[in-house]
C-alpha positions as CSV (number, residue, x, y, z in Angstrom):
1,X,28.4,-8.2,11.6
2,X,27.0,-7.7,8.0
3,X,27.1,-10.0,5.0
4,X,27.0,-13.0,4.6
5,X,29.7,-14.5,7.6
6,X,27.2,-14.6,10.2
7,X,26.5,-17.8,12.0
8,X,22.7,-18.5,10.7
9,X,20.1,-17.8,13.3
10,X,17.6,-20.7,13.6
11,X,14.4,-18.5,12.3
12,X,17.0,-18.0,9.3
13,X,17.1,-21.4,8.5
14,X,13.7,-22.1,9.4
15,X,12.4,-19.7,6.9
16,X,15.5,-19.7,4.5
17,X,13.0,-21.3,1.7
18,X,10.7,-18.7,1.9
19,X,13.3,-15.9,1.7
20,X,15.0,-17.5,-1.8
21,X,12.0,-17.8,-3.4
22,X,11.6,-14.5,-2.8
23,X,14.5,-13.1,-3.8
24,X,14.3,-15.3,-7.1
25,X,10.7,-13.7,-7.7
26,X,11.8,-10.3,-7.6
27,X,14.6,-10.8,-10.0
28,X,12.1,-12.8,-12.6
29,X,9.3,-10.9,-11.8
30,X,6.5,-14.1,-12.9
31,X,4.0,-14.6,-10.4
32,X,4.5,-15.8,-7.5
33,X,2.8,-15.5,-3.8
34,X,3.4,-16.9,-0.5
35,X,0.9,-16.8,1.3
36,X,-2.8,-18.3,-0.9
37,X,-5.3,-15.7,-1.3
38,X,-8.7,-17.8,-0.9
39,X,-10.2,-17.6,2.1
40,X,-11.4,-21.5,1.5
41,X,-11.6,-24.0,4.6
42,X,-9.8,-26.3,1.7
43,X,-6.7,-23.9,2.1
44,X,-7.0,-22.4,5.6
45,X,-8.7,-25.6,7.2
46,X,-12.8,-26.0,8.7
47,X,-12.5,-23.6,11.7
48,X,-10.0,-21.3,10.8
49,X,-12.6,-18.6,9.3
50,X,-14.6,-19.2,12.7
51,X,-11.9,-18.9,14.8
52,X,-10.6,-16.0,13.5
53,X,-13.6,-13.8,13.4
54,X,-14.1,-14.9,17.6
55,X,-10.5,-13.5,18.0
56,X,-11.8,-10.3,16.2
57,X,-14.8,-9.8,18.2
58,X,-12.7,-10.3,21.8
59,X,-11.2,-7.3,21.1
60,X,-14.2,-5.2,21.0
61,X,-15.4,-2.9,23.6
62,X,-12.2,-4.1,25.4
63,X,-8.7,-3.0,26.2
64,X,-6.6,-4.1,23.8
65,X,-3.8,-6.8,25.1
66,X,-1.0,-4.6,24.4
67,X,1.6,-4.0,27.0
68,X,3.9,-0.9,26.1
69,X,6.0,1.7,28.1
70,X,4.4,5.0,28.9
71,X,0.8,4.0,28.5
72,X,-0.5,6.3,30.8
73,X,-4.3,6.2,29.5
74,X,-6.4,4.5,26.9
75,X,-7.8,5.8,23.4
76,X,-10.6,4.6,21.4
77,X,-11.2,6.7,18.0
78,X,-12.4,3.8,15.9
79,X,-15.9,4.0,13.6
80,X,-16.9,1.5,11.5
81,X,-18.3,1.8,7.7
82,X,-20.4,-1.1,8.3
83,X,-22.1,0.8,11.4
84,X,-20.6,-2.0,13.8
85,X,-19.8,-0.7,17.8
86,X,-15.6,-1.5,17.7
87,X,-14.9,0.4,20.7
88,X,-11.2,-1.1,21.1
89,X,-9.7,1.0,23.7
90,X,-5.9,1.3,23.1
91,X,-2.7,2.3,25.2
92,X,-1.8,5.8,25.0
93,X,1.9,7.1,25.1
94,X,3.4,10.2,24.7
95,X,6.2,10.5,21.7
96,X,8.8,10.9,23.8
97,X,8.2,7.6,26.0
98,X,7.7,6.0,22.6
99,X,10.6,6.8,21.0
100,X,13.1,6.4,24.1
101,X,12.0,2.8,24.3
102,X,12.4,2.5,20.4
103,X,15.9,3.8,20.9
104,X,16.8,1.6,24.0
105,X,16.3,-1.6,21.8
106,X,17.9,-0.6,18.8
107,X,22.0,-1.9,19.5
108,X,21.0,-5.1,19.8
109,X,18.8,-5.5,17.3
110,X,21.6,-3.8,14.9
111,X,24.6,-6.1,16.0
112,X,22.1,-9.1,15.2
113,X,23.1,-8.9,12.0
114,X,20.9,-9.1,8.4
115,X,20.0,-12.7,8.6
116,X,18.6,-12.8,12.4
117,X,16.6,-10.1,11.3
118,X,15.4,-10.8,8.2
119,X,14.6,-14.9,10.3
120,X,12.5,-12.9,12.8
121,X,11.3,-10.6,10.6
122,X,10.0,-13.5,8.1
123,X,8.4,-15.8,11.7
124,X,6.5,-12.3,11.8
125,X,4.8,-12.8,8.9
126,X,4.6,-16.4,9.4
127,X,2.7,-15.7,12.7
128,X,0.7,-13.2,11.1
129,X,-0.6,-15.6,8.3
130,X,-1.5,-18.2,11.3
131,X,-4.0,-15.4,12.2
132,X,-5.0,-14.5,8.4
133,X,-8.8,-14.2,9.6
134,X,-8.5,-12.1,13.1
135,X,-6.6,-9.8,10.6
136,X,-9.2,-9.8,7.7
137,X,-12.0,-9.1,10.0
138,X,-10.1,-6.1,11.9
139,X,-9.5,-4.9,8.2
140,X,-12.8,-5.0,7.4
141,X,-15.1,-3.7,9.9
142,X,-12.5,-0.9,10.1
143,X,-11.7,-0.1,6.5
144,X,-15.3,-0.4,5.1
145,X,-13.8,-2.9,2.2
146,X,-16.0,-6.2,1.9
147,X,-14.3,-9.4,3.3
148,X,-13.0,-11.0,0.1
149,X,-11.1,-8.0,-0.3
150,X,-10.3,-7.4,3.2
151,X,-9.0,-11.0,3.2
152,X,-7.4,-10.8,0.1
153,X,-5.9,-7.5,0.5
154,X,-5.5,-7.0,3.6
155,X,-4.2,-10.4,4.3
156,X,-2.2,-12.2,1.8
157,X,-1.0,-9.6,-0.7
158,X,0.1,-7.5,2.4
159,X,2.4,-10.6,3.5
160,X,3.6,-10.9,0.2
161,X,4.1,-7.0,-0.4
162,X,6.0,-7.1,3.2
163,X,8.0,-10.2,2.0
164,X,9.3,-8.6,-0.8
165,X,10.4,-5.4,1.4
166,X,12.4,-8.1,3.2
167,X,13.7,-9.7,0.1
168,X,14.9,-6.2,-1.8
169,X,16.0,-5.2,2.2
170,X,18.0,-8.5,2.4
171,X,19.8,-8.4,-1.3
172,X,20.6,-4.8,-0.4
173,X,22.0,-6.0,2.7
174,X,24.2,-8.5,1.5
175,X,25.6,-6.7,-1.4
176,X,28.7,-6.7,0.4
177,X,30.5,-8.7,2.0
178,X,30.8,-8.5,6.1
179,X,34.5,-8.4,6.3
180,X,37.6,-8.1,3.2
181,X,41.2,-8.6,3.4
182,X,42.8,-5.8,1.2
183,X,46.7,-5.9,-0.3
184,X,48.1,-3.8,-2.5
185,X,51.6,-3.7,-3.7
186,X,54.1,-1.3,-2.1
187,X,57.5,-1.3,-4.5
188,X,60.7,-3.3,-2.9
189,X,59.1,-3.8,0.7
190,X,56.3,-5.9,2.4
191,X,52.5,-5.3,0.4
192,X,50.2,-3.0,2.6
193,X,47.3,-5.2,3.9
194,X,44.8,-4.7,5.6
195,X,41.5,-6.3,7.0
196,X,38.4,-4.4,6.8
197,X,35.0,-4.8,8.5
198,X,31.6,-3.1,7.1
199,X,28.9,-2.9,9.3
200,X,25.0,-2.5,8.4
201,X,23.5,0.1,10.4
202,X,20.4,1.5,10.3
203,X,19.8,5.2,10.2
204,X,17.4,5.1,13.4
205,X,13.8,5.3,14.6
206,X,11.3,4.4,11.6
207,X,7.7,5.6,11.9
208,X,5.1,4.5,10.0
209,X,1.7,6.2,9.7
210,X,-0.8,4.1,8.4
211,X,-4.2,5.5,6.1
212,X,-7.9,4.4,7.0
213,X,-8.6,2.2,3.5
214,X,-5.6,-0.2,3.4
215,X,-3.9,-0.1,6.9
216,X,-2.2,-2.9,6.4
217,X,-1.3,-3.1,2.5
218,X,-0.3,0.3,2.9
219,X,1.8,-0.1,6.2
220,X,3.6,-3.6,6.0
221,X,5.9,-2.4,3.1
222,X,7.7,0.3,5.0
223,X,7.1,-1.0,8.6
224,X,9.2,-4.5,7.9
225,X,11.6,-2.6,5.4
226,X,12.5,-0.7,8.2
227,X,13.0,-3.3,10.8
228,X,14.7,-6.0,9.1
229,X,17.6,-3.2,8.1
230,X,17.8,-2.6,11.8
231,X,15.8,0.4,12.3
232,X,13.2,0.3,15.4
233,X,9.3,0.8,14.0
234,X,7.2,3.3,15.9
235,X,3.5,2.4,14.4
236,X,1.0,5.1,14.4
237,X,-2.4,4.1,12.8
238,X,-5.2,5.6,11.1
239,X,-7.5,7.2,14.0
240,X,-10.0,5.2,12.4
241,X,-8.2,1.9,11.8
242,X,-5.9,0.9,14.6
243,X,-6.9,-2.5,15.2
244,X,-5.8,-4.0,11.9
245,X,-2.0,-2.3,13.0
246,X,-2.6,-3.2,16.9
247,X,-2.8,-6.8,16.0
248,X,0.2,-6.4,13.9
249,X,1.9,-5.1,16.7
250,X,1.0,-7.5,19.2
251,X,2.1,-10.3,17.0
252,X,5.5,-8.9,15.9
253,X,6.2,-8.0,20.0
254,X,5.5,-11.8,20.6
255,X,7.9,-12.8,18.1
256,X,10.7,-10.8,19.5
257,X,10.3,-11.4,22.6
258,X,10.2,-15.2,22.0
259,X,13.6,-14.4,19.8
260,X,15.4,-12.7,22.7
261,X,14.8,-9.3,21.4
262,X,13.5,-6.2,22.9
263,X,9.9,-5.7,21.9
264,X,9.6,-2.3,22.1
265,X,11.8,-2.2,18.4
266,X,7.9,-2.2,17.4
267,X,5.3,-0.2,19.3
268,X,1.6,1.1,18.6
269,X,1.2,4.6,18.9
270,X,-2.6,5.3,18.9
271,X,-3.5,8.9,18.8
272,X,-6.3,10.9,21.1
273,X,-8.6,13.1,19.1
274,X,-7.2,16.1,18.2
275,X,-3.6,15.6,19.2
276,X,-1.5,15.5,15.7
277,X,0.7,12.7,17.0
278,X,2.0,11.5,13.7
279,X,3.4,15.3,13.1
280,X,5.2,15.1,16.5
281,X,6.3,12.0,16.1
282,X,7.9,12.6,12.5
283,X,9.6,16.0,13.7
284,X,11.4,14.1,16.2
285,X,15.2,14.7,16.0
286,X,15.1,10.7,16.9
287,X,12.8,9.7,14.1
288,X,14.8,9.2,10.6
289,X,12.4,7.1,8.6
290,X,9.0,8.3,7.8
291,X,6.7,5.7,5.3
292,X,3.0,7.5,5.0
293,X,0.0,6.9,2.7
294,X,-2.9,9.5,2.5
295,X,-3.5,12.6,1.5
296,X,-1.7,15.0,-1.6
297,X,-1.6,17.5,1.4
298,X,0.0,16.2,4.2
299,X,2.6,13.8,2.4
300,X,3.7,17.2,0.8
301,X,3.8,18.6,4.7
302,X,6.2,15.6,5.8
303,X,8.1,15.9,2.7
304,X,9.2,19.7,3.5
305,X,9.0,19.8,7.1
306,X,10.7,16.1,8.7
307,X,14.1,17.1,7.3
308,X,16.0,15.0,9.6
309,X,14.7,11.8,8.3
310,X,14.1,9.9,5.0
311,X,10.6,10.1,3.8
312,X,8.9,8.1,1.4
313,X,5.4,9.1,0.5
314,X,2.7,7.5,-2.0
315,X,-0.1,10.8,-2.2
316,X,-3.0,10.6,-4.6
317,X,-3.0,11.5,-8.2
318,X,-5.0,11.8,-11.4
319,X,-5.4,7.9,-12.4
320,X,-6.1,8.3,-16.2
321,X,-7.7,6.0,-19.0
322,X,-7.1,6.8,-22.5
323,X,-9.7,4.8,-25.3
324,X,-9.2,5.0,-28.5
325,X,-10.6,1.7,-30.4
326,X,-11.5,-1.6,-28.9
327,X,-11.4,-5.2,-30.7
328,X,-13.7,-6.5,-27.6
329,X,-16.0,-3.6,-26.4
330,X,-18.3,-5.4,-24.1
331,X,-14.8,-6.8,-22.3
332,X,-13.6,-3.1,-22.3
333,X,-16.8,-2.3,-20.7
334,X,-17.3,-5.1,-17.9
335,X,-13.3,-4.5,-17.0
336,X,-14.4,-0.8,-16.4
337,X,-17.2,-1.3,-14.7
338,X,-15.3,-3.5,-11.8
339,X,-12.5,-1.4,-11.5
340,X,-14.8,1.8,-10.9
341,X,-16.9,-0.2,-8.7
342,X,-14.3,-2.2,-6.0
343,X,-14.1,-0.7,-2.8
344,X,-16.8,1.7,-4.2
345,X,-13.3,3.2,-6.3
346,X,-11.2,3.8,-2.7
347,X,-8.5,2.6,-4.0
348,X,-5.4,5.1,-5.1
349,X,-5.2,3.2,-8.2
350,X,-8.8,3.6,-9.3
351,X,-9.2,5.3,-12.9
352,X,-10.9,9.1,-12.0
353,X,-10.5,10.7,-15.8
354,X,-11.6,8.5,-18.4
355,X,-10.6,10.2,-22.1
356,X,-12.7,9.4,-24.8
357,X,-12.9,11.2,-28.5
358,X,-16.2,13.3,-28.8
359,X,-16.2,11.6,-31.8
360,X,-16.5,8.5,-31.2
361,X,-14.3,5.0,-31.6
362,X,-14.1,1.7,-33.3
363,X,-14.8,-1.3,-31.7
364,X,-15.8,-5.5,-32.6
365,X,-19.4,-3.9,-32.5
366,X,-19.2,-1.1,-35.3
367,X,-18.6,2.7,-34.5
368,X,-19.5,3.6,-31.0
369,X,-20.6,7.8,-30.5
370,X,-18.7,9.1,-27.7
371,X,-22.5,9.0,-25.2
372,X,-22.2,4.8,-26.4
373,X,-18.8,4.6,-24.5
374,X,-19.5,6.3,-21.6
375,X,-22.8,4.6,-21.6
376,X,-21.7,1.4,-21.6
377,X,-19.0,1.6,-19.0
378,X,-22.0,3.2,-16.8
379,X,-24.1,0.5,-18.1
380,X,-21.3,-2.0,-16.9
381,X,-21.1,-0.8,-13.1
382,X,-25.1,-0.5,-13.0
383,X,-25.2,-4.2,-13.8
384,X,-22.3,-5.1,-11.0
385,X,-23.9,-3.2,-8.3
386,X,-28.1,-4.1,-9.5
387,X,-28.1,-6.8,-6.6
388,X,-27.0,-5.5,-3.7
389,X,-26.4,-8.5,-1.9
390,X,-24.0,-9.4,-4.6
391,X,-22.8,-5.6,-4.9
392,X,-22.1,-5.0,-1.4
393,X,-19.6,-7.7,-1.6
394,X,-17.4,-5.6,-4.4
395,X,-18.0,-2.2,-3.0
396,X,-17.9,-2.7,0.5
397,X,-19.2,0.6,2.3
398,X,-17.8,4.1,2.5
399,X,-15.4,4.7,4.6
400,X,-15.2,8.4,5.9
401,X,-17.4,11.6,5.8
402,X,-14.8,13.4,2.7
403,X,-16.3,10.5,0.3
404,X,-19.8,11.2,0.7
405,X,-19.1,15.6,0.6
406,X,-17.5,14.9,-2.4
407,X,-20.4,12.6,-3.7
408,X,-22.7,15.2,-3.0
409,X,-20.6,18.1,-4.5
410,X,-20.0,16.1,-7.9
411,X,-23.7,16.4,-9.0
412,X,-23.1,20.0,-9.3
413,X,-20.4,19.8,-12.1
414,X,-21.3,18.1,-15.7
415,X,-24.0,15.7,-16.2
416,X,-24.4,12.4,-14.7
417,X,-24.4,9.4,-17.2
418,X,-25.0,7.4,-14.4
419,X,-25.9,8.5,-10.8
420,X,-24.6,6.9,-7.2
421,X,-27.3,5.2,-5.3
422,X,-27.9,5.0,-1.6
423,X,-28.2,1.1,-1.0
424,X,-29.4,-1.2,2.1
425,X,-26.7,-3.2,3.5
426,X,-28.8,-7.3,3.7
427,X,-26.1,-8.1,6.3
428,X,-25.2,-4.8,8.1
429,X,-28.1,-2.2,8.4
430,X,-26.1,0.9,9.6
431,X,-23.2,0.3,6.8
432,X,-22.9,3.2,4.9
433,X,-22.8,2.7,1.2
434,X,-23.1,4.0,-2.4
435,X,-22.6,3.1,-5.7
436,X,-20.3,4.6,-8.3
437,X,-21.3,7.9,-10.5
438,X,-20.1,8.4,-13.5
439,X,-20.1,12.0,-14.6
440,X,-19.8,13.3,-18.6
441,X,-17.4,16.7,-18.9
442,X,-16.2,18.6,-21.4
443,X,-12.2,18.3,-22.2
444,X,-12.1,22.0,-21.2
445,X,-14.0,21.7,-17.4
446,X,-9.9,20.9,-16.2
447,X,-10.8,22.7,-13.1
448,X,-13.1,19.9,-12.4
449,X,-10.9,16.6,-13.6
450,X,-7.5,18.0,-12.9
451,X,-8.2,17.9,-9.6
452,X,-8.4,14.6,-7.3
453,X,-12.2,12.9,-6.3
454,X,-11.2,10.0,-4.1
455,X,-14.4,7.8,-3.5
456,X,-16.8,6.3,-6.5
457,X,-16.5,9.5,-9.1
458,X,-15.6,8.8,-12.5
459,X,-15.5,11.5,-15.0
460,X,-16.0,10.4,-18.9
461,X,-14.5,13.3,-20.7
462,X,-14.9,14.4,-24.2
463,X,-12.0,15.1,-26.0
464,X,-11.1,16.8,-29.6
465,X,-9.2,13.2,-30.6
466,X,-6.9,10.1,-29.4
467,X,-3.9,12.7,-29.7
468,X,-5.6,15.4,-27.5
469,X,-6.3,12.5,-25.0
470,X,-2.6,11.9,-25.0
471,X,-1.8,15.2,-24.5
472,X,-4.2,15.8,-21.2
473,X,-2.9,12.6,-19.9
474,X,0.7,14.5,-20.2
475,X,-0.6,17.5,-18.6
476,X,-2.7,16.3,-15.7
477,X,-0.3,13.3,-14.9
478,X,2.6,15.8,-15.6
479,X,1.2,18.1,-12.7
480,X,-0.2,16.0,-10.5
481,X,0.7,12.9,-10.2
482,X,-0.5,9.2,-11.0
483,X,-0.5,5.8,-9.8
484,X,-2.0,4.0,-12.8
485,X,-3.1,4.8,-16.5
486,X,-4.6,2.5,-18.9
487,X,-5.2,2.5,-22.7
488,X,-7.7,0.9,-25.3
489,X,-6.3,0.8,-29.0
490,X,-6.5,-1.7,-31.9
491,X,-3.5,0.8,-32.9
492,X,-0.3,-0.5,-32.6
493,X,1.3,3.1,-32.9
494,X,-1.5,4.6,-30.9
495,X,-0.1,1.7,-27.7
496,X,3.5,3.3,-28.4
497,X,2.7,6.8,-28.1
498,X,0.8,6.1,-24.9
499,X,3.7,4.2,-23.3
500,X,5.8,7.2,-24.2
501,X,3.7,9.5,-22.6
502,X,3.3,7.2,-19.5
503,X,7.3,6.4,-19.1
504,X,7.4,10.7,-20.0
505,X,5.4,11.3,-16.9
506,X,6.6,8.2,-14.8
507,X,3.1,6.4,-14.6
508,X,2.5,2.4,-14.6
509,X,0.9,1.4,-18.0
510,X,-1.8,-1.4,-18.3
511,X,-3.0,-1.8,-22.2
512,X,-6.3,-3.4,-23.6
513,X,-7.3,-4.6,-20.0
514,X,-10.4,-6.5,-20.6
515,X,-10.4,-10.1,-18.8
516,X,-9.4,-10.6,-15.3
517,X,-6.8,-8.6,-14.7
518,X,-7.4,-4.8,-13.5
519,X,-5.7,-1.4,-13.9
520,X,-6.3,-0.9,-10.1
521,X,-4.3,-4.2,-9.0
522,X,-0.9,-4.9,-8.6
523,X,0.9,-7.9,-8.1
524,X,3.7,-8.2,-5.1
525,X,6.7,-9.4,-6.6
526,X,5.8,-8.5,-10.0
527,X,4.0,-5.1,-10.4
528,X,5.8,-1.7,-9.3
529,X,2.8,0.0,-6.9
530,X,4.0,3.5,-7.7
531,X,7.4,4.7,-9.7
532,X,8.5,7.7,-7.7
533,X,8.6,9.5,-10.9
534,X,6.0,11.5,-10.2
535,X,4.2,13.7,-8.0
536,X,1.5,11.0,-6.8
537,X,4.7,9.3,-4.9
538,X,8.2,9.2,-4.2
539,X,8.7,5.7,-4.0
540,X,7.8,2.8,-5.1
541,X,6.6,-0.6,-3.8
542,X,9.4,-2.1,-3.8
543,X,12.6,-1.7,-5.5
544,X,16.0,-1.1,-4.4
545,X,15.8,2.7,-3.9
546,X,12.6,1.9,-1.7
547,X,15.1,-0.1,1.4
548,X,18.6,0.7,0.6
549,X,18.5,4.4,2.4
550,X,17.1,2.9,5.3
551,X,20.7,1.9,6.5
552,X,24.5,2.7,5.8
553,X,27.3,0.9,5.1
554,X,30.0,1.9,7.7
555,X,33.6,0.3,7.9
556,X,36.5,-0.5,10.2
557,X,39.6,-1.2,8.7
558,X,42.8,-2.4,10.2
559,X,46.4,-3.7,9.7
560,X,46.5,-6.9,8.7
């Protein structure tokens, strides 16, 4: 039943490969991906970029093929950034119906055993690469990121960050063996012995709600963490992304159903306006796993309130950059600059509180005043985003009403060093989008920093020196959370201190970041996304702690 003394299933072998380069990449942490990132006809073939965006645009102003118990009506919630008519009309279901048919399908699925369902889980993602492009375009037009990214991020590195759920989920699995003969000596007469039997077995229904700006990156760790340990996935999307997830869906039903299991161990569960599904759903006595990525608000709501499941949260937090000296300034500058403008900075890694000494700080190009810094980060993402043909295509458009309130709200606090701009979409005239601001405040306005401003807001604040940088980074990170920090110093003691702060207040660390590798990227299989060390999230993407609570080892023992 567990271990390793099943019979193989044939999607095992078929993708046994994949799965031990896997688990090799997470133990040497190099790089390593499965599935290529470029979108180029040279990787994917000529028509596969045509093909897939005529897949996306059958769906629209359609009902989704998606055949599910319960579905007594249809829902469409979705608008696009880009100002694009979606209108995907989805099946409806109540939480009950949903999780009863989650519930049904779960025994058989559990007494598959770890490697059937890490095979099917792994022809999943297999059958979701084949349609790389449908995905990408779903992502796009829903999330408001351009369709590099969307590609990119919504494709590939969300295979790899759901392969390397299934590879930490499968080590964790097979820890043990499935079955032990025990003996142990018992004075003049016959040893004891006996034969013992441990069984993996998930903890129950999983839900998964997914967040409007990466509804797949976000959602594909926990949902196939989940399923490969054995635990049935209820899917509730983003009101304002569901497609991305509904395809995802349909896909992974196929694949069961062509491997003899009961598709309904994943179902969509779209939500009508107004209705608060998710918070049914994950106070369900049913539901025991609850993955969710969004706001600081409502991940705190789960957290006290679905007490009769396991919840694992990543929130938002105060993404921090400390600069001190630089040896390559203009580098420093231009890495800046594209971190605060990808995605037009909607990314929960993106750098909010930038700390720089009112003083001043040394770089390749002589003393820089503390207005030169700021200035030439600002200067940085003006350049990147002058074009906006070229721009559009790193920040993508906006992709809800809160990032444009808080866009307006930020020119009453400080003073601007460089001010968002309204610019025309060349390809999509109703896309909504703006470019980054970057705002100068004093180290005492905390009310202002040590609070969150998801969207393109960057604050370049003066402090009294490197130390007192150190020390807000402590505070504000300390309090409220963050997913990344970064640091610029020529000082080799000055790099120390900072990684003591940032292993202090359980933060990722990325030093002297100034070629092509940025503060708000991770890399699956390499790069934690998130320690659980502090308030920003409870988990991280992926380790050990991430999938081994998702089942329990349970045992039968017997004379031998």
């Amino acid at each position: 039943m567990a271990g390793m003394t099943e019979t193989p299933h044939p999607l095992y072998d078929r993708h046994a490969d994949t799965l031990n380069r896997a688990l090799t990449a997470i133990t040497e942490r190099g790089y390593w991906s499965a599935y290529p990132e470029s979108p180029s006809p040279r990787v994917y073939g000529e028509t596969a970029a045509a093909d897939g965006k005529a897949a996306f645009e059958a769906y629209l102003g359609g009902d989704f093929p998606l055949d599910q118990p319960g579905a007594a009506d249809r829902v469409a919630t979705e608008a696009s950034p880009f100002g694009v008519e979606l209108g995907v009309r989805y099946p409806h279901a109540g939480a009950d119906e949903l999780v009863a048919a989650a519930s049904a399908a779960l025994p058989a699925w559990r007494d598959a055993g770890p490697q059937a369902r890490a095979g099917v889980c792994l022809e999943i993602l297999d059958r979701l690469h084949k349609h790389i492009f449908e995905l990408a375009n779903a992502v796009q037009f829903t999330s408001g990121q351009a369709f590099v990214m969307a590609f990119q991020a919504g494709g590939a590195h969300a295979l790899d960050r759901a392969l390397e759920a299934v590879a930490y989920a499968y080590a964790e699995m097979t820890r043990h063996p499935g079955t032990a003969g025990w003996e142990k000596a018992a004075g003049k007469g016959d040893p004891l012995r006996m034969s013992k039997t441990f069984h993996v077995v998930p903890r129950g229904v999983a839900l998964v709600i997914g967040c409007n700006t990466f509804p797949t990156w976000n959602s594909y760790p926990g949902l196939f963490a989940s399923l490969v340990t054995g635990n049935p996935v209820v899917v509730k999307p983003h009101p304002r992304a569901v497609l991305p997830l509904a395809i995802t869906v349909k896909y992974a039903r196929e694949v069961l159903a062509e491997a003899g299991f009961d598709p309904n161990l994943v179902l969509l569960a779209p939500e009508a306006p107004g209705e608060k599904l998710a918070s049914t759903l994950a106070l369900h006595p049913a539901v025991k796993i609850v993955d969710f990525t969004g706001s600081t608000e409502y991940g705190d709501w789960l957290e006290a309130n679905a007490r009769q499941a396991a919840v694992y949260t990543e929130k938002a937090g105060l993404n921090t950059v400390v600069i001190d000296s630089t040896d390559d300034f203009a580098g420093m500058c231009r890495n800046l600059g594209f971190t605060l403008t990808l995605y037009s900075g909607q990314m929960c890694t993106t750098s909010q509180n930038i700390l720089i000494p009112s003083g001043g700080i040394e770089t390749d190009q002589g003393h820089k005043s503390f207005d030169e810094v700021a200035g030439g980060i600002a200067a940085a993402v003006a350049k990147i985003t002058a074009d906006p043909a070229r721009g559009v295509e790193l920040t993508g458009a906006i992709v809800n009403d809160g990032v444009l309130e808080r866009l307006d709200a930020v020119t009453k606090v400080g003073e601007a060093v460089l001010e968002s701009r309204t610019v025309e979409h060349p390809a999509f005239p109703g896309a909504v989008v703006r470019t980054p601001t970057v705002v100068r405040l004093a180290a005492d306005d905390t009310a202002t920093y040590s609070q969150e401003w998801f969207g393109p807001i960057s604050f370049a604040i003066a402090t009294d020196s490197t130390a007192h940088s150190l020390e807000i980074l402590r505070a504000t990170v300390g309090e409220k959370g963050a997913l990344t920090a970064a640091v610029y110093s020529t000082d080799e003691a000055v790099l120390d201190a900072a990684e003591a702060a940032a292993v202090e207040v359980g933060v990722h660390l990325s030093c002297n970041l100034t070629g092509g590798v940025f503060v708000n990227q991770s890399a699956a299989f390499s790069d934690f996304h998130g320690s659980g060390a502090n308030a920003a999230a409870n988990s991280a993407l992926t380790d050990g702690a991430y999938v081994a609570n998702r089942f329990r080892i349970v045992q039968s023992r017997r004379h031998a």
